[in-house]
C-alpha positions, 0 to 999 in steps of 0.5 A, a space after each residue: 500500500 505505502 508502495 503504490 501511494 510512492 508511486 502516486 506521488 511520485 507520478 503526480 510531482 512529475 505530471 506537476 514539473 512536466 507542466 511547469 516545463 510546458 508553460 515554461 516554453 510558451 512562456 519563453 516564446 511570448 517573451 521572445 515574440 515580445 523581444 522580437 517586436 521590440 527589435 523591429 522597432 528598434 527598441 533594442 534595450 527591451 528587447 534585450 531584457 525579452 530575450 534574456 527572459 526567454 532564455 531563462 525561461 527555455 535554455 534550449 529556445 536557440 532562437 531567443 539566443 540568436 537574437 539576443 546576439 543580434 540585439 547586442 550586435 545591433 547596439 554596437 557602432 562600428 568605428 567608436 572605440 568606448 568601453 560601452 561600445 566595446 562591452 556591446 560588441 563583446 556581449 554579441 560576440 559571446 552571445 553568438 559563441 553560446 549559440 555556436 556551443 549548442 549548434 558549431 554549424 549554425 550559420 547565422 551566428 557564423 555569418 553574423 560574428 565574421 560582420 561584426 569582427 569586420 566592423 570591429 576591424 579584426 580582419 583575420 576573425 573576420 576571414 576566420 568565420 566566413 571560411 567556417 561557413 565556407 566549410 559548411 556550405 563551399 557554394 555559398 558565393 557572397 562568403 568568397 565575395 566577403 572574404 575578397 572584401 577584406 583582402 582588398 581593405 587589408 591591401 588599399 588602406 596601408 598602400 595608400 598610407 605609403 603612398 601620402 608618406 612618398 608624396 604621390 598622387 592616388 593615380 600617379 605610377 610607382 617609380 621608386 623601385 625600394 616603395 613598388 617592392 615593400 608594397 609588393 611584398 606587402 600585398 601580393 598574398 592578398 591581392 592574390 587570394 583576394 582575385 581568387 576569392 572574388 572569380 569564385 564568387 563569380 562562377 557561383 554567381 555570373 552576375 554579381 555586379 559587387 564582385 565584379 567592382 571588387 575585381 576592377 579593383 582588386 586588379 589596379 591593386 596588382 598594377 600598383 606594384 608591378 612596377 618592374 613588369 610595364 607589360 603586365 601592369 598595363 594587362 592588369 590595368 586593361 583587366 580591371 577596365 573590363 570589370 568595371 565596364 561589365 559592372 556597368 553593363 550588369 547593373 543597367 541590365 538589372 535595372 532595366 530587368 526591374 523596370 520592366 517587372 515593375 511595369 506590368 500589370 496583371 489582369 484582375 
């Protein structure tokens, strides 16, 4: 008798936690809900305290996690180094490696660490994340675009610092062999893999007008510092005018493609 009215108990103090547990995760979505209304109106501070609720309330709600992520991501602003824009951007950061702890394959939180490492100016984690989804999904073009993206950054910005400190104009030829080298020696891997990364997305991608304007210049980058080959130099200025005529000519495509969907009436 004492046996059987264990088990009783027992069975109603799980029937009791079971229930707990259930109204628990319609909580957790409310409040996720709720957290995803106040973000759409940019109301990011309530949003936030939504989502944290949510997951306390269901620690396996992945979605309330990711956009707690992007919630911080959002309150972070690129290019201002203050401790509480720092603390947002490492909150994001975290709150996107807790998503990664439960789903190492979740490429929003991926895709969305590799932006914010690029706004944050760490262009290696930046590469970093796009090539981890690369290893998921290798056909994913806009990730071999981002990463072409970044080497181009990676190579302009510290050549035209070279060039101001030598007294050049942004388009005049390189004709210090000591500079054209340093800047060659600099550059060249990115330049490279930046070509490379950016004809990828292409094949994936015939008419990816960005891609194409990347090229354009990611091919006056090589020309910069072929300094000591007048031919090749004169090749690669040829190439990065065939790319930026091709952009052209697929933007105006598409445009004139919109206009024209944009133009027709259906009959009612």
């Amino acid at each position: 008798m004492k046996k059987s009215f264990r088990l009783v108990a027992l069975f109603a103090m799980l029937a009791v936690l079971l229930g707990l547990s259930g109204c628990n995760k319609l909580r957790a979505r409310d409040q996720l809900n709720k957290g995803v209304a106040a973000y759409k109106s940019a109301k990011f501070d309530t949003a936030i305290r939504y989502f944290e609720r949510a997951v306390e309330l269901d620690p396996n709600l992945t979605n309330a996690r990711l956009y707690l992520a992007v919630a911080h991501r959002s309150r972070f602003v690129p290019g201002i180094d203050a401790p509480d824009n720092n603390r947002e951007a490492q909150l994001a950061i975290d709150s996107f490696n807790d998503v990664l702890q439960r789903n190492p394959k979740d490429v929003n939180a991926l895709k969305n660490l590799a932006s914010l490492y690029f706004d944050m100016k760490k262009f290696d984690m930046a590469k970093e994340y796009h090539r981890k989804v690369l290893a998921i999904d290798p056909n994913d073009p806009e990730e071999h675009y981002s990463i072409g993206v970044i080497d181009w950054t990676e190579a302009y910005a510290p050549r035209m610092e070279k060039r101001a400190a030598a007294g050049l104009k942004p388009d005049e030829p390189l004709k210090d062999k000591k500079l054209c080298a340093e800047i060659r020696d600099m550059n060249q891997d990115k330049v490279e893999d930046g070509i490379e990364e950016l004809q990828e997305a292409l094949k994936l991608r015939p008419e990816y007008d960005d891609a194409m304007a990347y090229l354009n210049l990611m091919y006056r980058e090589r020309a910069d510092y072929e300094c000591d080959n007048p031919e090749q130099r004169a090749a690669d200025l040829a190439t990065a005018d065939e790319w930026q005529q091709k952009t052209l000519a697929t933007r105006k495509a598409k445009a004139e493609k919109a206009g024209q969907q944009g133009g027709i009436v259906l009959d009612q």
